[in-house]
C-alpha positions as CSV (number, residue, x, y, z in Angstrom):
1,X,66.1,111.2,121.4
2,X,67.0,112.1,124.8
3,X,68.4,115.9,124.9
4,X,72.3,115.6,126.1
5,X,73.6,119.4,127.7
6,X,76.6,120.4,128.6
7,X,76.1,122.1,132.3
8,X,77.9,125.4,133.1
9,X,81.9,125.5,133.7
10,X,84.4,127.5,135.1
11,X,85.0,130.1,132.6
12,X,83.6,131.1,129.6
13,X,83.4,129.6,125.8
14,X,84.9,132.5,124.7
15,X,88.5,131.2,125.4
16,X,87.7,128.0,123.8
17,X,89.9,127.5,120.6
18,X,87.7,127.6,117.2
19,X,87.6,123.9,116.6
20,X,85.4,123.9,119.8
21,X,83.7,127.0,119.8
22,X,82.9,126.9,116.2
23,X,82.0,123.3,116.9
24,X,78.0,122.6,116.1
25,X,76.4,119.6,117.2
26,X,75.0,117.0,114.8
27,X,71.0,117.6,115.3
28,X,68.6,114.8,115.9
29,X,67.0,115.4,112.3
30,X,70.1,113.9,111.0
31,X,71.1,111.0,112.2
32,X,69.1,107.4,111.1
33,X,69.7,103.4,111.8
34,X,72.5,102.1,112.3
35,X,72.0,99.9,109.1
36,X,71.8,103.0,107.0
37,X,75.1,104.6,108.6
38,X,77.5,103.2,110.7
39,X,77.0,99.9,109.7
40,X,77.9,100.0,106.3
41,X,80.3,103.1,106.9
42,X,82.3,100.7,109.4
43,X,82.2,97.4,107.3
44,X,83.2,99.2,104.0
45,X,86.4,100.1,106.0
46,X,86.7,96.6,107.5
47,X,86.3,95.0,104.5
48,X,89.2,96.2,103.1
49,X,91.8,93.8,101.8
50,X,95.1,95.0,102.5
51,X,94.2,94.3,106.4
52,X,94.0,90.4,105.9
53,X,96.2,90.2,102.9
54,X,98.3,88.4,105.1
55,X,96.2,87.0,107.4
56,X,97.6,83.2,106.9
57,X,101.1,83.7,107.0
58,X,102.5,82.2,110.6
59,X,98.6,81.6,111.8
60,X,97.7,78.9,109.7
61,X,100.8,77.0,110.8
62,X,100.8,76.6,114.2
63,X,97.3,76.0,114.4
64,X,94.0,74.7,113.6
65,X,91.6,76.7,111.5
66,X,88.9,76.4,114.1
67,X,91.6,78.5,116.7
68,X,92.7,80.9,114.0
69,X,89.2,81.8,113.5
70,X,88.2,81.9,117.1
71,X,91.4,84.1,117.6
72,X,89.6,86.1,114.6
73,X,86.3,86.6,115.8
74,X,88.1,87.8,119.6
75,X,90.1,90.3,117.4
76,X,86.9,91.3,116.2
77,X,85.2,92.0,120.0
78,X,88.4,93.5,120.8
79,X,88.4,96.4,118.1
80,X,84.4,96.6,119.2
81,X,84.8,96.8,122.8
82,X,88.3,98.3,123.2
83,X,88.3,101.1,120.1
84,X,85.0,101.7,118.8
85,X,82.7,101.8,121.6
86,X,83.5,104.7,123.5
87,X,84.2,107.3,121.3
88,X,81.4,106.3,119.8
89,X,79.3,106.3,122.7
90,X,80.5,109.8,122.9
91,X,79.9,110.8,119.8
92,X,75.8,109.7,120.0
93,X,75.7,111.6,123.0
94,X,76.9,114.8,122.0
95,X,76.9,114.9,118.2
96,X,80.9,116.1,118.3
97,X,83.4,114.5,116.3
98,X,86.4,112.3,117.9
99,X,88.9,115.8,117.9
100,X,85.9,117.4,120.2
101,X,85.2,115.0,122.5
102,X,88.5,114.5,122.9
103,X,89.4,117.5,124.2
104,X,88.4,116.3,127.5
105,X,91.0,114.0,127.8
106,X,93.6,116.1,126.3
107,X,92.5,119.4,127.2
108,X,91.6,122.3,124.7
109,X,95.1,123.3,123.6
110,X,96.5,119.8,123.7
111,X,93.2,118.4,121.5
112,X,95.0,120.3,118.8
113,X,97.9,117.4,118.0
114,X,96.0,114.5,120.0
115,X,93.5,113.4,118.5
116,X,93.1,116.6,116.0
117,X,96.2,116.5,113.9
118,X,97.6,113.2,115.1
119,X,94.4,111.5,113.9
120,X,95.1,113.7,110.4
121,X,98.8,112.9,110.2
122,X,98.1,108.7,110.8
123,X,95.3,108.9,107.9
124,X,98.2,109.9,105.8
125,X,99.8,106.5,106.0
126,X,96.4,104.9,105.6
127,X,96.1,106.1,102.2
128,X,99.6,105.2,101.5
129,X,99.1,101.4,102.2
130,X,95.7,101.6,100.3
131,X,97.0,103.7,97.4
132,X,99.7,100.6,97.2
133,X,97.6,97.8,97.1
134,X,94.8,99.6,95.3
135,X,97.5,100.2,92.1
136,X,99.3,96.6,93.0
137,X,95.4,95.0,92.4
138,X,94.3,96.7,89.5
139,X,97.9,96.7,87.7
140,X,97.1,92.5,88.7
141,X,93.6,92.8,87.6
142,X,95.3,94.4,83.9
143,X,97.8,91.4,83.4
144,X,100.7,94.5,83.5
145,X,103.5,93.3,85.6
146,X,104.8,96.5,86.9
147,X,106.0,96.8,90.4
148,X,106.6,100.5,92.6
149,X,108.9,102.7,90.7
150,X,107.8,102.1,87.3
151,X,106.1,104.2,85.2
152,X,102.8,102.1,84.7
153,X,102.4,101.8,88.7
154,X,103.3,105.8,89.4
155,X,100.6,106.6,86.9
156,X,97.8,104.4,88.9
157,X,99.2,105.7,91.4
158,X,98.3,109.3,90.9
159,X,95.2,108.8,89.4
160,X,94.0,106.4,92.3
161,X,95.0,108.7,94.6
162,X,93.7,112.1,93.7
163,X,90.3,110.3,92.5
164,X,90.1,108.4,96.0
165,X,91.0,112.2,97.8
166,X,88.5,114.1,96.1
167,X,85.1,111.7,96.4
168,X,86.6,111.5,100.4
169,X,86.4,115.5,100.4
170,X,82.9,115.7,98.6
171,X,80.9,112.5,99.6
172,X,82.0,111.0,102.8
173,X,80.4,112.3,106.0
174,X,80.3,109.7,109.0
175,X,82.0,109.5,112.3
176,X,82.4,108.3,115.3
177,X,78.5,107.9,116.2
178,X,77.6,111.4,115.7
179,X,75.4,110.0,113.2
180,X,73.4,107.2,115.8
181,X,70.3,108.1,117.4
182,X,70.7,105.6,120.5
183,X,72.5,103.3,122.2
184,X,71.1,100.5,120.0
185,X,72.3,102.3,116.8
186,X,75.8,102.4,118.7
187,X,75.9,98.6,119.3
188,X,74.3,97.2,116.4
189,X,76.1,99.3,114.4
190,X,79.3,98.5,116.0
191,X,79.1,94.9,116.1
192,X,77.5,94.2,112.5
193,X,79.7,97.1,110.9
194,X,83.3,95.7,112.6
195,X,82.5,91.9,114.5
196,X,80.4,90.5,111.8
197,X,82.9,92.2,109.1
198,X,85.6,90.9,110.6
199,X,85.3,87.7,110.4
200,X,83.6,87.4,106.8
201,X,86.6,89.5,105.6
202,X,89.5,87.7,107.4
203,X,87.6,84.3,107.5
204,X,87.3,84.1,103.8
205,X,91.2,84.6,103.2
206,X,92.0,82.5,106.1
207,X,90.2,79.7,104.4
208,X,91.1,80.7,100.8
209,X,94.9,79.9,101.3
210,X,94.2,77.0,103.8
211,X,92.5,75.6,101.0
212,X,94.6,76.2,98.1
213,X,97.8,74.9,100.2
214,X,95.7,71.8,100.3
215,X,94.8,71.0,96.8
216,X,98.0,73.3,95.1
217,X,101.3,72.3,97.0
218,X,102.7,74.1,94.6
219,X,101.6,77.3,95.6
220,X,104.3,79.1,97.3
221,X,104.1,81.6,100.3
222,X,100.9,82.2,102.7
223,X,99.8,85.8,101.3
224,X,96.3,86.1,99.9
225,X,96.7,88.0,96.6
226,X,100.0,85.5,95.8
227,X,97.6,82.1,96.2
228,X,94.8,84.2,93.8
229,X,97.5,85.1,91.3
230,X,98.6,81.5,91.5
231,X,94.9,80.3,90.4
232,X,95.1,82.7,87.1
233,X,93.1,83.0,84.5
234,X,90.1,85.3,84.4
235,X,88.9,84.5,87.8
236,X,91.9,85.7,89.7
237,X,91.9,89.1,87.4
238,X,88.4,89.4,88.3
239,X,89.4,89.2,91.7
240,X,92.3,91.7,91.4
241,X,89.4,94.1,89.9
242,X,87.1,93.1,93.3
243,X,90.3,93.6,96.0
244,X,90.5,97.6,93.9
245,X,86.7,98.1,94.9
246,X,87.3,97.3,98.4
247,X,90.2,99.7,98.5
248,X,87.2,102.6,98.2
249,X,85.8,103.4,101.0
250,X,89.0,103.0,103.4
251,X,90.7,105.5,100.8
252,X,87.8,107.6,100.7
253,X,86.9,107.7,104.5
254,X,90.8,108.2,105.1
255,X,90.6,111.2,102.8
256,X,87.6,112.7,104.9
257,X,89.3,112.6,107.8
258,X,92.7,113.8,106.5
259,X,90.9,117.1,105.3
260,X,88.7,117.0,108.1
261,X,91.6,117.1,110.9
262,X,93.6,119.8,109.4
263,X,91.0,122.3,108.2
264,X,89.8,122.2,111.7
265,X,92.8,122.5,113.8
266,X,94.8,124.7,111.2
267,X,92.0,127.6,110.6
268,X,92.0,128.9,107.1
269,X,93.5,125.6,106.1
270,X,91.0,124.3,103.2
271,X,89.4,121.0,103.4
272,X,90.3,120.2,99.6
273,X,93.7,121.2,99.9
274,X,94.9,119.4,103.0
275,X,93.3,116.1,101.8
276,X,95.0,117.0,98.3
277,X,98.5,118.1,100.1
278,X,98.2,115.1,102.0
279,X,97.0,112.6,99.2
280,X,100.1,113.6,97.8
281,X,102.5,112.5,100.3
282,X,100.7,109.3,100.8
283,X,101.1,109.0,97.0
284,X,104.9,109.3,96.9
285,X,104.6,107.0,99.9
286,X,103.2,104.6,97.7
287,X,104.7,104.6,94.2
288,X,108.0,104.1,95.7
289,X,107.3,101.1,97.7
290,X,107.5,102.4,101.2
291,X,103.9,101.6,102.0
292,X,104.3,98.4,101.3
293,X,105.9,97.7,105.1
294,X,102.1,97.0,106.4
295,X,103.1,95.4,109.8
296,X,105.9,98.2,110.7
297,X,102.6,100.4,109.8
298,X,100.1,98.6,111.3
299,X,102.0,99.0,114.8
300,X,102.7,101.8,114.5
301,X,98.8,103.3,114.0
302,X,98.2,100.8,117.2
303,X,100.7,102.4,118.9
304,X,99.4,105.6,118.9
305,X,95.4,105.3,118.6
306,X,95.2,102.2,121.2
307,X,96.3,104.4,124.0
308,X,94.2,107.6,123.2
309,X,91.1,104.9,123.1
310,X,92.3,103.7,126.3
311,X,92.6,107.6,127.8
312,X,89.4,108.4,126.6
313,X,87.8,105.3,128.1
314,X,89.1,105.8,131.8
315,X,87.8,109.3,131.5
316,X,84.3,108.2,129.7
317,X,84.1,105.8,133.0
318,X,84.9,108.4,135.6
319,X,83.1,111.4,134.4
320,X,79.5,109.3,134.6
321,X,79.5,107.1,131.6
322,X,78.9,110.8,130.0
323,X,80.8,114.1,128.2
324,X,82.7,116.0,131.0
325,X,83.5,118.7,128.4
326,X,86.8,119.9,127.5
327,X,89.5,120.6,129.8
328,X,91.2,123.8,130.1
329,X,94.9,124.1,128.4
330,X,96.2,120.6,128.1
331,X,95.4,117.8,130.5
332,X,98.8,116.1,130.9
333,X,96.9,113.1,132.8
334,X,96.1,112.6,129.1
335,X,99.4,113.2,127.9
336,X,100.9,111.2,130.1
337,X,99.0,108.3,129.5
338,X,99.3,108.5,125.6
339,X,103.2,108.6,125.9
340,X,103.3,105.5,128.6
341,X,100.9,103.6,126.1
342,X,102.9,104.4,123.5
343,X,105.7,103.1,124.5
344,X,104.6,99.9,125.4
345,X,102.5,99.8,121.8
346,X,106.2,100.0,120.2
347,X,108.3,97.6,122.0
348,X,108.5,95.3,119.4
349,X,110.4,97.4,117.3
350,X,112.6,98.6,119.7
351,X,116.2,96.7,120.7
352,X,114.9,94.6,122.9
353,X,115.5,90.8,123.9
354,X,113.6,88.1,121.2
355,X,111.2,86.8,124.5
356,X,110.5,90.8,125.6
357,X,109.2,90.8,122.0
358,X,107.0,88.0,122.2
359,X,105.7,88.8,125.7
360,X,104.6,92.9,124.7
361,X,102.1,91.0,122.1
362,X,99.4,91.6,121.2
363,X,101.2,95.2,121.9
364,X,98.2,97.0,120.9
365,X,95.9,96.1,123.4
366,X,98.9,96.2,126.1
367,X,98.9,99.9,124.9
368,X,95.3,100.7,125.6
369,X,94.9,98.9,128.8
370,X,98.3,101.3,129.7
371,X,96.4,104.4,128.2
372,X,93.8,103.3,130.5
373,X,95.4,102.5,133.6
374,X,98.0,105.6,133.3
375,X,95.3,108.2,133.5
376,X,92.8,106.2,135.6
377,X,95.6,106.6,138.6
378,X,96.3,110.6,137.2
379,X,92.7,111.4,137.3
380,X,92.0,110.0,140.5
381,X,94.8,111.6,142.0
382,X,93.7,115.4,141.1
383,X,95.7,116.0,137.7
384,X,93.0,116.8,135.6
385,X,92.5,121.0,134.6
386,X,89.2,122.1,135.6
387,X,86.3,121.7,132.8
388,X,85.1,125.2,130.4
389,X,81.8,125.4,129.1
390,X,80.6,124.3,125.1
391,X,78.5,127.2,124.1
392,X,76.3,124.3,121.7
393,X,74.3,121.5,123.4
394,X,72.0,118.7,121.3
């Protein structure tokens, strides 16, 4: 593999924070095929249920399958091109994790809360929503018709929960393409791990309930898992059971990064008992119901991720296609350019007119082109801090 340094800054790594100059560099010696890592890593994630559940409702509609699955598949390139690519360009290059690269964007003191705990804090909701459906599935898969709130689904609750947090904490090591020897590993991987499982795992529904409307009228509502529950029997418990095993490596890969954002960014914070700490939040989050409001959710983790993407792109772009190291204090081209994407990724939850609503979708990629744009124009206009120097270089 080509060897990636970091050249001489302005001052020296001693005044870097610790996250970066404690920050080691993920050798050569480790990293493999995309196929054995980020592949499988990315389509376990992808995979997962609860973002397709209701994949049909308002799609299948107003128009054909052929368009909802072309819409699908350019949802697919999207979260490729837009989200993935970069940081995990990045990632190859240098070995660092998202919260290090990202300090280039955001600057050393502001990579503490964007991407560090920010990334940490969102997670938390993730494992809300998955500790939901997870216990919703497998109370389905048990015939047990127990809803949030009751004792049977607090008590899979809990034990989902803490299981899923402590296998994230002990046996889940990727990120963004610090584990990709090339640039093939980083597009293969990509597309195969998040295109490709995109469209098996939202086709499949997509067609599931299409079909079912057609030959059980009876079946009421568009949702996945309420056409499955519809079928009954032992095939749609053994279903249930299979919807639960795709709830693993989301809740597990969550948990990593939970404990892996915290215990970084918060030093003497331990790994097992930020995930833990968080895990339970997310549980309570869960058994109660509140994680059950996936779109409010969704838009919310768009909201604040598709703009950072979009930050860290422009800057990607205009330091080289490379690493321009991390910026002294906080770079509040960054900033700025997270907050104006932001706002744009919420305005369909704020009191705005019915057309404004329609018009800010999709509002996640409006909020990444805006994360882009805002600090292409900052950059360019001299409001980045000067760069410090990495004292660790692949």
């Amino acid at each position: 593999m080509t060897k990636t340094t970091i050249p001489h800054r302005t001052s020296s790594s001693a005044t870097l924070p610790d996250y970066l100059s404690k920050a080691v560099p993920n050798p050569a010696a480790n990293r493999a095929p995309w196929y054995k890592n980020i592949a499988p890593s990315y389509a376990g994630v992808f995979l997962w249920i609860a973002f397709y559940n209701s994949i049909a409702v308002g799609t299948i509609t107003r128009g054909t399958i052929a368009v909802c699955l072309l819409a699908l598949a350019a949802a697919g390139f999207l979260s490729y091109a837009l989200y993935y690519y970069v940081p995990a360009m990045l990632g190859m290059k240098t070995g660092h994790p998202l919260y290090v690269v990202g300090s280039s964007t955001f600057g050393t003191r502001g990579g503490y809360l964007m991407p560090g705990l920010l990334m940490g804090l969102l997670q938390v909701g993730w494992l809300a929503v998955g500790t939901f459906f997870a216990t919703k599935f497998l109370l389905s898969g048990f015939g047990v018709p127990a809803g949030p709130g009751t004792m049977a689904f607090i008590v899979v609750g809990v034990i989902w929960g803490y299981v899923m947090a402590w296998i994230g904490v002990m046996g889940i090591k990727y990120d963004f393409g610090t584990f990709s020897r090339d640039r093939r590993d980083v597009r293969w991987g990509g597309i195969v791990g998040i295109v490709v499982a995109v469209m098996v795992a939202g086709g499949l529904p997509l067609l599931s309930v299409a079909g079912a409307k057609v030959l059980m009228p009876s079946v009421v509502g568009f949702n996945y898992d309420a056409v499955v529950a519809a079928i009954g029997g032992p095939l749609a418990r053994a279903m249930f059971f299979l919807f639960a095993l795709a709830c693993i490596p989301p809740a597990c890969f969550s948990s990593f990064i939970v404990g892996n954002s915290f215990s970084t960014m918060i030093p003497g914070t331990s790994r097992m008992g930020s995930t833990m700490a968080g895990m339970t939040i997310a549980i309570v989050l869960a058994v109660t119901g509140v994680a059950e409001n996936l779109v409010g959710f969704f838009t919310i983790v768009g909201a604040s991720f598709g703009p950072i993407c979009g930050a860290m792109a422009a800057d990607y772009l205009l330091s080289g296609r490379k690493w321009a190291g991390p910026r002294r204090g906080i770079n509040w081209a960054g900033y700025a350019s997270w907050a104006v994407g932001f706002f744009i990724g919420i305005l369909p939850f704020l009191p705005v007119g019915q057309q404004m609503k329609e018009l800010s979708q999709p509002a996640v990629v409006y909020s990444f082109i805006a994360g882009f744009a805002v600090y292409m124009a900052l950059a360019k206009a001299g409001l980045q801090p000067e760069t410090e120097t990495m004292p660790a270089s692949l």
